[in-house]
ChimeraX commands (.cxc) that place a marker at each C-alpha (Angstrom):
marker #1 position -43.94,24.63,-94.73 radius 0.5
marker #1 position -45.99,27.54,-93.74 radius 0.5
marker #1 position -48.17,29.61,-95.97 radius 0.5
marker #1 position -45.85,32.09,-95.99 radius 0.5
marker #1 position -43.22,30.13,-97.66 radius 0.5
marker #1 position -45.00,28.38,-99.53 radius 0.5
marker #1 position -45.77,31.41,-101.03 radius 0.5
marker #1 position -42.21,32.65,-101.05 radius 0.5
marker #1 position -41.45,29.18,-102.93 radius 0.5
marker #1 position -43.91,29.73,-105.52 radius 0.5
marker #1 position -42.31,33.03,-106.32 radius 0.5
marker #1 position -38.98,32.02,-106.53 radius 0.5
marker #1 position -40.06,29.17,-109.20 radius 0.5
marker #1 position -41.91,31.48,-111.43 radius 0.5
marker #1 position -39.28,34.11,-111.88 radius 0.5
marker #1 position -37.50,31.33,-112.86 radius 0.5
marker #1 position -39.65,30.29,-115.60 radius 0.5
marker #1 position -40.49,33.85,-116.27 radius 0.5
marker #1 position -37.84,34.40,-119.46 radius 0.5
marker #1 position -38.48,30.87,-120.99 radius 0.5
marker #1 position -42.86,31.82,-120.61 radius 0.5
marker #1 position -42.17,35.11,-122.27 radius 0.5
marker #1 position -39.81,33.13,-124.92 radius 0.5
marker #1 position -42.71,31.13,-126.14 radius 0.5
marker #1 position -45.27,34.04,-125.37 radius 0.5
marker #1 position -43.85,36.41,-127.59 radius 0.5
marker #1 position -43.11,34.38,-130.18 radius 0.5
marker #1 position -46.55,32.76,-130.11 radius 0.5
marker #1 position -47.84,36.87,-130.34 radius 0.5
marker #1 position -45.02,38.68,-132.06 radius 0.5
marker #1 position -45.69,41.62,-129.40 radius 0.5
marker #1 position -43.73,42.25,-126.33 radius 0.5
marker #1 position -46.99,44.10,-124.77 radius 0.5
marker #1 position -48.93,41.11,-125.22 radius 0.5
marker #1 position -46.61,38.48,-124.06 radius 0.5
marker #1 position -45.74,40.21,-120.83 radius 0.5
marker #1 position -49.42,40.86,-120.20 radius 0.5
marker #1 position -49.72,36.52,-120.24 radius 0.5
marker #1 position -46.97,36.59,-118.30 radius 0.5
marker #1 position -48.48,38.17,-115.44 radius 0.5
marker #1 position -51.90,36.45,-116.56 radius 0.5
marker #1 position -50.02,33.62,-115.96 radius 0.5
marker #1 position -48.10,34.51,-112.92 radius 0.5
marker #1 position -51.76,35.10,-111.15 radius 0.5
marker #1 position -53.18,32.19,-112.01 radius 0.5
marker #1 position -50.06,30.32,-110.86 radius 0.5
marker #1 position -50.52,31.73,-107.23 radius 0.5
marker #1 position -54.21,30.08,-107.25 radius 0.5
marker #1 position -53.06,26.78,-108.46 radius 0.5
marker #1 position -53.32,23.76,-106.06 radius 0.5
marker #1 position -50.20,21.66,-105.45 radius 0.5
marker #1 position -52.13,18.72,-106.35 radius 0.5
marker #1 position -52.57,20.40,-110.05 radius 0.5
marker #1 position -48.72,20.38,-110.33 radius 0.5
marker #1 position -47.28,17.37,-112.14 radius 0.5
marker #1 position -44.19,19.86,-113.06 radius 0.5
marker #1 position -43.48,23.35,-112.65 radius 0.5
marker #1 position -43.04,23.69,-116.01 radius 0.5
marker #1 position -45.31,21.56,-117.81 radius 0.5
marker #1 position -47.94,23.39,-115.79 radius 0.5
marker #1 position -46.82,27.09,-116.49 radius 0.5
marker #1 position -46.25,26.11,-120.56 radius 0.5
marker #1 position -49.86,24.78,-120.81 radius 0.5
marker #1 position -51.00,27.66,-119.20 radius 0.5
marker #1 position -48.78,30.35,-121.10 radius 0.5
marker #1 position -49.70,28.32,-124.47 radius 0.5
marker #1 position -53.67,28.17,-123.92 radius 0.5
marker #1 position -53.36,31.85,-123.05 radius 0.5
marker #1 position -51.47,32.32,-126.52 radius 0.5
marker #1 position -54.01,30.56,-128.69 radius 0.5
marker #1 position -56.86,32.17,-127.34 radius 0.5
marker #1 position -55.75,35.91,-127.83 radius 0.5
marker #1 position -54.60,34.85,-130.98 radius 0.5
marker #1 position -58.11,33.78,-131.99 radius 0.5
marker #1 position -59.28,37.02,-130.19 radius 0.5
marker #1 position -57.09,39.17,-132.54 radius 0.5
marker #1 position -58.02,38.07,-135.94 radius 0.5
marker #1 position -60.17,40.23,-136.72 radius 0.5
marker #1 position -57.67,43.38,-135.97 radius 0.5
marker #1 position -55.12,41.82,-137.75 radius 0.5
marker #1 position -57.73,41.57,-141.12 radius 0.5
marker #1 position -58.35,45.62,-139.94 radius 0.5
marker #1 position -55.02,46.47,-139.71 radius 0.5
marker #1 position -53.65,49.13,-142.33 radius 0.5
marker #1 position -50.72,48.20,-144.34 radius 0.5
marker #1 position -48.08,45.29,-143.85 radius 0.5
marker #1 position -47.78,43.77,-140.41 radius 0.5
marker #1 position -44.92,43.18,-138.35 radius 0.5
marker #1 position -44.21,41.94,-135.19 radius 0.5
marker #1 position -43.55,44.46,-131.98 radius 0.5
marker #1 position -39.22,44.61,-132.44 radius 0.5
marker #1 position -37.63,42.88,-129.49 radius 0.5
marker #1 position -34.24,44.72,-128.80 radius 0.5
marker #1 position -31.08,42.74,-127.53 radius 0.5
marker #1 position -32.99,40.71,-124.84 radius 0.5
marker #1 position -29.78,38.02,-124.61 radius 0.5
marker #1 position -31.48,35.37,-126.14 radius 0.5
marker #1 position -30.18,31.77,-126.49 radius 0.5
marker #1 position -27.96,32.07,-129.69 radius 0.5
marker #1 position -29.39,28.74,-130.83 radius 0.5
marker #1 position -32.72,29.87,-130.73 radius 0.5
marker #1 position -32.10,33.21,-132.62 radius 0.5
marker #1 position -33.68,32.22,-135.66 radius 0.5
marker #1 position -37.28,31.73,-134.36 radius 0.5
marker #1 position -36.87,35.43,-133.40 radius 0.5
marker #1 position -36.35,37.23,-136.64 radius 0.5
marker #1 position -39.30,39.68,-137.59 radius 0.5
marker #1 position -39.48,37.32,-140.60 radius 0.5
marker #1 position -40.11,33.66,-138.30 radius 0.5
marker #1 position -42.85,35.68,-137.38 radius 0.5
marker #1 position -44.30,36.92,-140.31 radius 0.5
marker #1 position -43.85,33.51,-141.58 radius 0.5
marker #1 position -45.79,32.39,-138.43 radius 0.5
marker #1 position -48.77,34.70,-139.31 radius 0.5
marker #1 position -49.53,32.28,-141.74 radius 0.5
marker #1 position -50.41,29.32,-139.63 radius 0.5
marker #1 position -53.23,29.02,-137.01 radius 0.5
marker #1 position -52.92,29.56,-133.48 radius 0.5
marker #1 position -53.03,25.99,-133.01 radius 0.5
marker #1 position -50.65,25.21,-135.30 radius 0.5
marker #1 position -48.14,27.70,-133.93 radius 0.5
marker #1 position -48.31,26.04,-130.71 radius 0.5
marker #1 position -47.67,22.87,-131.95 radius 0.5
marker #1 position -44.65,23.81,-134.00 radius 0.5
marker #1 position -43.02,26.00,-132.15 radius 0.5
marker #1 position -43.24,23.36,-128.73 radius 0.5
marker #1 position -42.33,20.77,-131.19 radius 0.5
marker #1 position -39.77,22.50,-133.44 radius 0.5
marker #1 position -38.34,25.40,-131.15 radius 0.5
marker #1 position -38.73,24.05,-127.68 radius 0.5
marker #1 position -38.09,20.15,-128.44 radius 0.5
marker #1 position -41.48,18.98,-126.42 radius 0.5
marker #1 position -42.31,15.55,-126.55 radius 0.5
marker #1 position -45.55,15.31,-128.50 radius 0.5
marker #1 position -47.35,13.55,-125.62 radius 0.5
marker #1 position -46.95,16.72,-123.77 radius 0.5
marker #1 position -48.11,19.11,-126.54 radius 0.5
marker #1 position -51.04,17.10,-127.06 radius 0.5
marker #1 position -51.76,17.72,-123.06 radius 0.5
marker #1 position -51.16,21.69,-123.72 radius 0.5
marker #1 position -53.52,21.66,-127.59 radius 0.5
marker #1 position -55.64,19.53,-126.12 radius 0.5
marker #1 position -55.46,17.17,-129.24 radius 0.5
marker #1 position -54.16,13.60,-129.49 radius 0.5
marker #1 position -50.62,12.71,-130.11 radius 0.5
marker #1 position -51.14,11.38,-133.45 radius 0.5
marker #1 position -53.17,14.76,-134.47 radius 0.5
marker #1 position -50.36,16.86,-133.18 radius 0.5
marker #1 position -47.78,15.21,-135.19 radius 0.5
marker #1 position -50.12,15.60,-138.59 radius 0.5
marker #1 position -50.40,19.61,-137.64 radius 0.5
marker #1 position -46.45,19.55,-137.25 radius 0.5
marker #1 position -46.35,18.18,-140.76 radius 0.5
marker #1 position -48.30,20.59,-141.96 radius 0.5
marker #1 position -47.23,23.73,-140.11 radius 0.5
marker #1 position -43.49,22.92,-141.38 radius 0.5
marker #1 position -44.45,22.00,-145.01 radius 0.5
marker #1 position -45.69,26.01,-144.26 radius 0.5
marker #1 position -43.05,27.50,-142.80 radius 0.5
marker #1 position -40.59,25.85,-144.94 radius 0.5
marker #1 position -42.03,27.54,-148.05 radius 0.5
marker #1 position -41.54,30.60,-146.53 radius 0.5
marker #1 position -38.98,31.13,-144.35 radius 0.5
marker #1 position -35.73,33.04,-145.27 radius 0.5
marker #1 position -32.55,32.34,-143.47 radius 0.5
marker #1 position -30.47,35.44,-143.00 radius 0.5
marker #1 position -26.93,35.56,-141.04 radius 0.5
marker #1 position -27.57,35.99,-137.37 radius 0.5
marker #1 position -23.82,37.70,-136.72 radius 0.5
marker #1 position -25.03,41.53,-135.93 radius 0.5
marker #1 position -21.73,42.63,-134.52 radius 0.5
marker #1 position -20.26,40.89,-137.74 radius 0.5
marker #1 position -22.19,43.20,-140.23 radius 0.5
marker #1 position -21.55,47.18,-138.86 radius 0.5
marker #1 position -19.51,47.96,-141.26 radius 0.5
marker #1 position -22.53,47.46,-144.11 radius 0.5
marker #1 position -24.86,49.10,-141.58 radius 0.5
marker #1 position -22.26,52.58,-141.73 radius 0.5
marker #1 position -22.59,52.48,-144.74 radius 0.5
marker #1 position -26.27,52.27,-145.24 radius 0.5
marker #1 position -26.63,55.20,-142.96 radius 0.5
marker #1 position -23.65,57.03,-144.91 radius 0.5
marker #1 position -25.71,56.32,-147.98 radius 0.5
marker #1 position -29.14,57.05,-147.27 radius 0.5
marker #1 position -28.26,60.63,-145.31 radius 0.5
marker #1 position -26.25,61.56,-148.68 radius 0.5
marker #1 position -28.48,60.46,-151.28 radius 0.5
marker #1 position -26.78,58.37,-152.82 radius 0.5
marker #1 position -28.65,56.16,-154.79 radius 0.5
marker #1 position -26.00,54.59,-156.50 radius 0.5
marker #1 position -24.14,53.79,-153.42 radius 0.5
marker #1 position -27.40,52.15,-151.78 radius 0.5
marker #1 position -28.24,49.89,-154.66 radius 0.5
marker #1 position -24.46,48.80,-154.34 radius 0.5
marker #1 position -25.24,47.35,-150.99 radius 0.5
marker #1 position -28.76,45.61,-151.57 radius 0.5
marker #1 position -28.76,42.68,-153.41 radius 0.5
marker #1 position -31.07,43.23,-156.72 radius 0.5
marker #1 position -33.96,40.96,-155.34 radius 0.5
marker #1 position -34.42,42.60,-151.69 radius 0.5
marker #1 position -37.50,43.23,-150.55 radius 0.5
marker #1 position -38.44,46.50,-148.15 radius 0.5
marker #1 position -41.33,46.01,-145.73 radius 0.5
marker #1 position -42.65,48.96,-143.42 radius 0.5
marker #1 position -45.29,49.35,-140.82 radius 0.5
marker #1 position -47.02,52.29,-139.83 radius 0.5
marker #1 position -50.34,50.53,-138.99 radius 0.5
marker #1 position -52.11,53.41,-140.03 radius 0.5
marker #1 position -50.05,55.71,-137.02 radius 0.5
marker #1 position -47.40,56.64,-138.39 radius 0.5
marker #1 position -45.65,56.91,-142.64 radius 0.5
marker #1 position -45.10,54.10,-144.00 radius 0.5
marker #1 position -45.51,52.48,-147.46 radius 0.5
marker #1 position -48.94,50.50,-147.90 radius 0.5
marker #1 position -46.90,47.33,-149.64 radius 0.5
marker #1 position -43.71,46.38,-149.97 radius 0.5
marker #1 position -41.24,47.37,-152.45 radius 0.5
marker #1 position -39.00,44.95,-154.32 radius 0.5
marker #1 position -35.71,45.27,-156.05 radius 0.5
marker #1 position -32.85,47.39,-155.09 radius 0.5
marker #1 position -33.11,50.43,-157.74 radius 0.5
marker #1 position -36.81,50.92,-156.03 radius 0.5
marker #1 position -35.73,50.56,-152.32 radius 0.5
marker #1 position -32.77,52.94,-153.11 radius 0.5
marker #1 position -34.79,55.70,-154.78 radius 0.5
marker #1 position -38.07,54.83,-152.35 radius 0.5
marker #1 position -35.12,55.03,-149.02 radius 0.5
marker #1 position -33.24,58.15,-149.84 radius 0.5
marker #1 position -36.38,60.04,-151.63 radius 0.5
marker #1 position -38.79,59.72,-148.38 radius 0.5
marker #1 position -35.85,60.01,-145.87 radius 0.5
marker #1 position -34.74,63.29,-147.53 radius 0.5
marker #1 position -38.66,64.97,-147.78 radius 0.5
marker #1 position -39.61,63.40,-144.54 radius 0.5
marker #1 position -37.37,62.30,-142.13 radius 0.5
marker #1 position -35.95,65.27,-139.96 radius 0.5
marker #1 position -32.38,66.84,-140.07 radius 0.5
marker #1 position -31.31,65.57,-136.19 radius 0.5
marker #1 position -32.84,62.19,-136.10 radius 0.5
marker #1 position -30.00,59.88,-135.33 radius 0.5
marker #1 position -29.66,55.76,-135.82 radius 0.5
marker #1 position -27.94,53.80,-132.88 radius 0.5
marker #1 position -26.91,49.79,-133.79 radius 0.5
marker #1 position -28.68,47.32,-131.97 radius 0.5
marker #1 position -29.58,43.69,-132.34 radius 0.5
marker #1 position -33.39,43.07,-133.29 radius 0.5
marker #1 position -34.89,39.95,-133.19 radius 0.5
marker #1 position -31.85,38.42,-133.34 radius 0.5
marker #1 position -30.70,40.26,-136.48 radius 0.5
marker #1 position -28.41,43.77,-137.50 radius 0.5
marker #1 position -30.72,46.79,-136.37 radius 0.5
marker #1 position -30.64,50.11,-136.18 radius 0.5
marker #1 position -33.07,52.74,-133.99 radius 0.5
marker #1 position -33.88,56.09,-134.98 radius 0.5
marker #1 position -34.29,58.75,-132.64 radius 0.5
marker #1 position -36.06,61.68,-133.13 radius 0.5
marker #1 position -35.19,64.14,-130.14 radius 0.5
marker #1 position -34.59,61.37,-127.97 radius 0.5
marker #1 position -37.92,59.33,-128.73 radius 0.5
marker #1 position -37.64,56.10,-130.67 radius 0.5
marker #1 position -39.59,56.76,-133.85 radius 0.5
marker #1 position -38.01,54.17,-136.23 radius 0.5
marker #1 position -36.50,50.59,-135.53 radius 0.5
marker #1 position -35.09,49.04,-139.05 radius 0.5
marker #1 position -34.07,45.63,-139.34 radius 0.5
marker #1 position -31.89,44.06,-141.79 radius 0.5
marker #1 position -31.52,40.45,-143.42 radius 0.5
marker #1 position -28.09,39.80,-144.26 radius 0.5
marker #1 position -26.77,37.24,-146.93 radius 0.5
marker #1 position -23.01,37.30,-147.97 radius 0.5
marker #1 position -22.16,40.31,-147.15 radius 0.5
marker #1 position -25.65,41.86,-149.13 radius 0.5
marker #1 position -28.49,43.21,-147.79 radius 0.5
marker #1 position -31.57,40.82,-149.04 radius 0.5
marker #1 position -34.81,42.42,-146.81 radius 0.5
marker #1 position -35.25,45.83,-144.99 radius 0.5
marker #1 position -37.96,45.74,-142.58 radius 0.5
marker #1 position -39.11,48.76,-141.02 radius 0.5
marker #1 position -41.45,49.61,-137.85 radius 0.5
marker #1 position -42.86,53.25,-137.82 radius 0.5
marker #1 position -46.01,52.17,-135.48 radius 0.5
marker #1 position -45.58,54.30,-132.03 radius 0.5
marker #1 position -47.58,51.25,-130.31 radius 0.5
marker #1 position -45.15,48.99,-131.50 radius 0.5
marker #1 position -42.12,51.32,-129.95 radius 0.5
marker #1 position -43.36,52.01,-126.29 radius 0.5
marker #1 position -41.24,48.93,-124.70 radius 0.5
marker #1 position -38.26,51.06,-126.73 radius 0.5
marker #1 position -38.72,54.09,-124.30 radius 0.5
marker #1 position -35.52,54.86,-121.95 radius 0.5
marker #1 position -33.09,53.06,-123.88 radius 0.5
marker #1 position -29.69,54.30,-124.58 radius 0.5
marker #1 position -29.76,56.73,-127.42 radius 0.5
marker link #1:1,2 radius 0.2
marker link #1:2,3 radius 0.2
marker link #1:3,4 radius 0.2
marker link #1:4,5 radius 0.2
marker link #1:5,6 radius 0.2
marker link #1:6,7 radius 0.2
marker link #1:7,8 radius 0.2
marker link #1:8,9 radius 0.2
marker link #1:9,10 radius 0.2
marker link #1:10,11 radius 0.2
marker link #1:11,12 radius 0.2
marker link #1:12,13 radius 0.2
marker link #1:13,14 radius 0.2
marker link #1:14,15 radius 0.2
marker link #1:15,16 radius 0.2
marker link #1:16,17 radius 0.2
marker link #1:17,18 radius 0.2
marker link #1:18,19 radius 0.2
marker link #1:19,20 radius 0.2
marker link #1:20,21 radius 0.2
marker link #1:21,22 radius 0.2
marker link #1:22,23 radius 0.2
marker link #1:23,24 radius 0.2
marker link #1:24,25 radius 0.2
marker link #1:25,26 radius 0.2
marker link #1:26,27 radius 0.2
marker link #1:27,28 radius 0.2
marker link #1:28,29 radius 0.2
marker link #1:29,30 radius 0.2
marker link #1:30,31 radius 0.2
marker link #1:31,32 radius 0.2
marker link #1:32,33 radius 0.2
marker link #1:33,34 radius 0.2
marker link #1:34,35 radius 0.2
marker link #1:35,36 radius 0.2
marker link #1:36,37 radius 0.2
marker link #1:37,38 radius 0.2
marker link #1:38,39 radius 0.2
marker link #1:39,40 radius 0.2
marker link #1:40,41 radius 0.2
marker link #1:41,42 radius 0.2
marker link #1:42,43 radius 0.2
marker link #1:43,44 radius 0.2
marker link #1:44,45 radius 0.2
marker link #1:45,46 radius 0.2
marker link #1:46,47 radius 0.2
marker link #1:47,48 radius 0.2
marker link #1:48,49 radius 0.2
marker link #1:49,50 radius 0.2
marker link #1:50,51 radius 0.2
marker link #1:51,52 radius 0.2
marker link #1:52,53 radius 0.2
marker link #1:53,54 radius 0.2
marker link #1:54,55 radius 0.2
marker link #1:55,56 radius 0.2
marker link #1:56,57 radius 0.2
marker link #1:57,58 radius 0.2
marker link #1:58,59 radius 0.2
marker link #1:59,60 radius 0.2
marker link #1:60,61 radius 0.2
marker link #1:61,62 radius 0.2
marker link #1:62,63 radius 0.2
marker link #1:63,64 radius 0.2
marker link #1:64,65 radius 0.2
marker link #1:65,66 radius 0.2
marker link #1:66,67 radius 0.2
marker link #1:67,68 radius 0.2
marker link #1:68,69 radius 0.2
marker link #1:69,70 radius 0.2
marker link #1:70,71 radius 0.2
marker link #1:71,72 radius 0.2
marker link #1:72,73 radius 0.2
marker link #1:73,74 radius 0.2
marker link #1:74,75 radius 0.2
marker link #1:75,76 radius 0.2
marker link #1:76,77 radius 0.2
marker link #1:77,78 radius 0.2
marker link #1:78,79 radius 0.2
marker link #1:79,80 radius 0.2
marker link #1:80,81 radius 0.2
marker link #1:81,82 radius 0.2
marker link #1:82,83 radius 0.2
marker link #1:83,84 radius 0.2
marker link #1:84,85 radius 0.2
marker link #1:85,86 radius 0.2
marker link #1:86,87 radius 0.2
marker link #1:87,88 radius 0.2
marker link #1:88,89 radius 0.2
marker link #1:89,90 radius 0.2
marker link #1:90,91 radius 0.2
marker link #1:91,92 radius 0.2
marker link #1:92,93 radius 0.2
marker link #1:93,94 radius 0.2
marker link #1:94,95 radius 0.2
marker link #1:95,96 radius 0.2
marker link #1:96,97 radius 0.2
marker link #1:97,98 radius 0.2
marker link #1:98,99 radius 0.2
marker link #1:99,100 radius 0.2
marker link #1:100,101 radius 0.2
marker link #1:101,102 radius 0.2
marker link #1:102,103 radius 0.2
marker link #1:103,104 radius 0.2
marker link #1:104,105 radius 0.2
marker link #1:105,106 radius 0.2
marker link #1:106,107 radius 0.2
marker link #1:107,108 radius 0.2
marker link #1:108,109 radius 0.2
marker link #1:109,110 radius 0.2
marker link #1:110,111 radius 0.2
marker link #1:111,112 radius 0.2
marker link #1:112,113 radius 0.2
marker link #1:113,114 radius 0.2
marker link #1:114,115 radius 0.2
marker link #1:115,116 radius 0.2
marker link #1:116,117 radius 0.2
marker link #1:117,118 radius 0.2
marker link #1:118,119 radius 0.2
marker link #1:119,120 radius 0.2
marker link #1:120,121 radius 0.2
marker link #1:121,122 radius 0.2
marker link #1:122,123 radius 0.2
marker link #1:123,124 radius 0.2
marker link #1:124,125 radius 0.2
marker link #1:125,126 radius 0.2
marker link #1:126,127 radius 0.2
marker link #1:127,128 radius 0.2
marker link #1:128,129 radius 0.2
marker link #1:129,130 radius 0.2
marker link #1:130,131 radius 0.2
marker link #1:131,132 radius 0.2
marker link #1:132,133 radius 0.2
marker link #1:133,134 radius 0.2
marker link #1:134,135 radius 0.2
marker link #1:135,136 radius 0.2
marker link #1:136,137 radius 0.2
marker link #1:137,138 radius 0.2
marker link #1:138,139 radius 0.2
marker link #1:139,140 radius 0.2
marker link #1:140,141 radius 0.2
marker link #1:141,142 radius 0.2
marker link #1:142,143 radius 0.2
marker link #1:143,144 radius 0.2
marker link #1:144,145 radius 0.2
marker link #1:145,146 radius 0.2
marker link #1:146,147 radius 0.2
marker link #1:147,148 radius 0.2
marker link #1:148,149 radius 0.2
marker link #1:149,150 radius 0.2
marker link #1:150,151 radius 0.2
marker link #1:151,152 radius 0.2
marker link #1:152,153 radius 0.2
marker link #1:153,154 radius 0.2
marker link #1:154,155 radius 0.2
marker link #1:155,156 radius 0.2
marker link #1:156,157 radius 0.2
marker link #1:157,158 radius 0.2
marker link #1:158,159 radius 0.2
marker link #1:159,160 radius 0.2
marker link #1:160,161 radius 0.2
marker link #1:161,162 radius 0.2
marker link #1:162,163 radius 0.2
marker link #1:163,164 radius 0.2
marker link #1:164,165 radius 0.2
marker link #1:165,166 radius 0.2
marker link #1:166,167 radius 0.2
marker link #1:167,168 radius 0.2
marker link #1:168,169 radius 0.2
marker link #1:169,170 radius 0.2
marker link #1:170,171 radius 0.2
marker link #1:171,172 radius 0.2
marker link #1:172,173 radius 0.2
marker link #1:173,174 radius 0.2
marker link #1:174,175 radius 0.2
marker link #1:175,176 radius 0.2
marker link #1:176,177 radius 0.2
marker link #1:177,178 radius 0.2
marker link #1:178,179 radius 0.2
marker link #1:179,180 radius 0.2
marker link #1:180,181 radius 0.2
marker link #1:181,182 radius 0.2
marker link #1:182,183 radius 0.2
marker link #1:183,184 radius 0.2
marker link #1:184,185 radius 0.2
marker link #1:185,186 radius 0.2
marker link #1:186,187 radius 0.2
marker link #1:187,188 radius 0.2
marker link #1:188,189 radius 0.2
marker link #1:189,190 radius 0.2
marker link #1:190,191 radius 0.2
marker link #1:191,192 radius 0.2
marker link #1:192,193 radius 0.2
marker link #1:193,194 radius 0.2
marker link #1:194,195 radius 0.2
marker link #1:195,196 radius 0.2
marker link #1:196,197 radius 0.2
marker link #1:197,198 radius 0.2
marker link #1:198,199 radius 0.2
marker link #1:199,200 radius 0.2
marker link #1:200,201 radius 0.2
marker link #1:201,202 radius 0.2
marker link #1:202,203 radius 0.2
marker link #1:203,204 radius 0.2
marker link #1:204,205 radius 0.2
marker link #1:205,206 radius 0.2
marker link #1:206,207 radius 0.2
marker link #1:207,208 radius 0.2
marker link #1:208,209 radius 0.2
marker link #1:209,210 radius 0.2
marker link #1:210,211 radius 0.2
marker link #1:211,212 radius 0.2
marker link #1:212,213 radius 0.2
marker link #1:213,214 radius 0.2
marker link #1:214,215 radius 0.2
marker link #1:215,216 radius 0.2
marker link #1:216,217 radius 0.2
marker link #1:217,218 radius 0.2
marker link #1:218,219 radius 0.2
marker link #1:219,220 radius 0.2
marker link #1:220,221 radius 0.2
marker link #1:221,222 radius 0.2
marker link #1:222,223 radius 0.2
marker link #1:223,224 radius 0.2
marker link #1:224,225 radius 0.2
marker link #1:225,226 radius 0.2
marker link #1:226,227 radius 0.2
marker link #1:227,228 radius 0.2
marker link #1:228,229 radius 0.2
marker link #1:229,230 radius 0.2
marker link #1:230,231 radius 0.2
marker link #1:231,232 radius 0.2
marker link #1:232,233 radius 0.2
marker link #1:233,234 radius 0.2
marker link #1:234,235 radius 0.2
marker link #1:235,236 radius 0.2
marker link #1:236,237 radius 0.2
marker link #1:237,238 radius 0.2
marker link #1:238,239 radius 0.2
marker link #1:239,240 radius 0.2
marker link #1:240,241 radius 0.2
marker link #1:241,242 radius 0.2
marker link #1:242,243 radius 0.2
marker link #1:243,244 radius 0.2
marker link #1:244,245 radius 0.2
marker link #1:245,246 radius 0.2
marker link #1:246,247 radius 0.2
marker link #1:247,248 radius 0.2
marker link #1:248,249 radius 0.2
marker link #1:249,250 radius 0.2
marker link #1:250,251 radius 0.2
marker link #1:251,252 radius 0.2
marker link #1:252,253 radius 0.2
marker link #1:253,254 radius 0.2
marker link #1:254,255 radius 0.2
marker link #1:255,256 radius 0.2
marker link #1:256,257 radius 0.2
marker link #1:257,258 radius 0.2
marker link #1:258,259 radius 0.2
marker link #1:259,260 radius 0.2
marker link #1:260,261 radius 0.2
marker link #1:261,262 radius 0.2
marker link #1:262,263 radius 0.2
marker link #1:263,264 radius 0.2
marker link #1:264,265 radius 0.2
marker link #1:265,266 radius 0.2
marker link #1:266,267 radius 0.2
marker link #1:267,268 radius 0.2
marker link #1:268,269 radius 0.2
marker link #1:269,270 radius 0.2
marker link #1:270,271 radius 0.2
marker link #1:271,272 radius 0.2
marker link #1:272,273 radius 0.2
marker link #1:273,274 radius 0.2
marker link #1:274,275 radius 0.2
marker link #1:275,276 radius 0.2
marker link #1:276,277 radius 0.2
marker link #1:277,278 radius 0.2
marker link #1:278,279 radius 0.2
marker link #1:279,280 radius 0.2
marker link #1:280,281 radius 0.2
marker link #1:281,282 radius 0.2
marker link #1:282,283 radius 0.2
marker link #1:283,284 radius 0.2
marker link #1:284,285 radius 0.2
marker link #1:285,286 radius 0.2
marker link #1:286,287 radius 0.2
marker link #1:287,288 radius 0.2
marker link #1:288,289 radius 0.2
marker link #1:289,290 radius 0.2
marker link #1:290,291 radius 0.2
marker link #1:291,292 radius 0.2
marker link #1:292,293 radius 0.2
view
């Protein structure tokens, strides 16, 4: 084969690979920015590989993708401990993800996620999300098998405490979402609380960019009033909401002028809302840019 299609070859295989590496890059990160940037980190260093380096395409390109992970993620602590206000990952919108794999998506997987060390997160998600052998995660951590399955234990016991499920069915729950925006661009309080359940929880982030609240707000009388009292003395006349899937969940995207300035996402239970998550910061909105308003 000559060099030429060789390299040829070695393109082809990596665009192949390319949505499964951003799969576990971004959830590793929880920012589409990020992960594409190790994407192409990875995509250069898989030109200069050797074939002899290559015991499978894959195995190769995950170790790589996954080392790449845990060492920005180590890198980044210290922003994350600066950042203002809650955190919350970068909103990925409608990429056509694998349905079975919708719940590691959700905004909260990955707040849940936050919680565990970079290490850790590689291990369980390869383990948990991905279904790798633990012989081949302990090649990618660089840990023994045995260690890799005591991190797992850990790193579910975790996210298990943690983790919410929510209905995944987006197209499922419009009606509620017409009514939310009915709701909230009336004031009606009354009508709001009707649709939250009386324990939800409302998280923003402005990361210190944009207004947002500083913590979260429980309970459905204070999201109600805290919604419809900030959209009404802040929020201006002509911004408009389009539906969208987010992370896997019911989502809507507010447009101010054209420009995405708000991306809300919703955590449904039987037929109630139960968390309102809400992303102000214009870093976090950039990949948003040119979509359908």
């Amino acid at each position: 084969m000559s060099d030429q299609a060789a390299h040829e070859e070695m393109d082809r295989l990596f665009r192949e690979h390319r949505d499964y590496l951003f799969a576990i890059a971004y959830r590793m990160l929880g920012s589409v920015m990020d992960a594409e940037d190790l994407v192409q980190e990875t995509f250069i260093r898989w030109q200069k590989a050797q074939p002899q380096d290559l015991r499978s395409d894959r195995a190769w390109l995950t170790t790589v993708i996954t080392r790449l992970c845990i060492n920005h993620l180590k890198s980044a602590q210290v922003m994350r401990k600066e950042y203002i206000g809650p955190w919350l990952p970068e909103p990925l919108v409608d990429d056509g993800a694998d349905p079975n794999l919708s719940d590691s998506l959700s905004m909260a997987f990955l707040v849940v996620l936050e919680n565990l060390s970079a290490t850790e997160r590689a291990v369980f998600l390869l383990r948990e999300v991905f279904d790798y052998e633990f012989s081949e995660i302990a090649r990618t951590v660089k840990k023994s098998p045995d260690n890799c399955r005591q991190i797992l234990v850990r790193a579910k016991r975790q996210v298990a405490a943690r983790q919410p499920r929510f209905e995944n069915s987006p197209g499922q729950h419009e009606p509620l979402l017409d009514r939310f925006v009915q709701a909230t661009a009336k004031g009606d309080v009354p009508g709001l609380m009707a649709l939250l359940d009386e324990h939800a929880m409302l998280v923003t982030d402005g990361g210190g960019k944009a207004r947002a609240l500083l913590r979260p707000i429980a309970g459905s009388d204070g999201i109600a009033r805290v919604l419809i009292g900030g959209i009404q003395k802040f929020a201006p006349a002509h911004r408009t909401y389009v539906r969208e899937t987010v992370n896997g969940l019911p989502g809507l995207i507010g447009y101010d002028e054209g420009r995405p300035t708000t991306v809300i996402v919703f955590g449904i239970l039987r037929d109630k809302i139960h968390s309102i998550q809400v992303v102000r910061n214009p870093d976090k909105l950039r990949s948003l840019a040119g979509r359908r308003r």
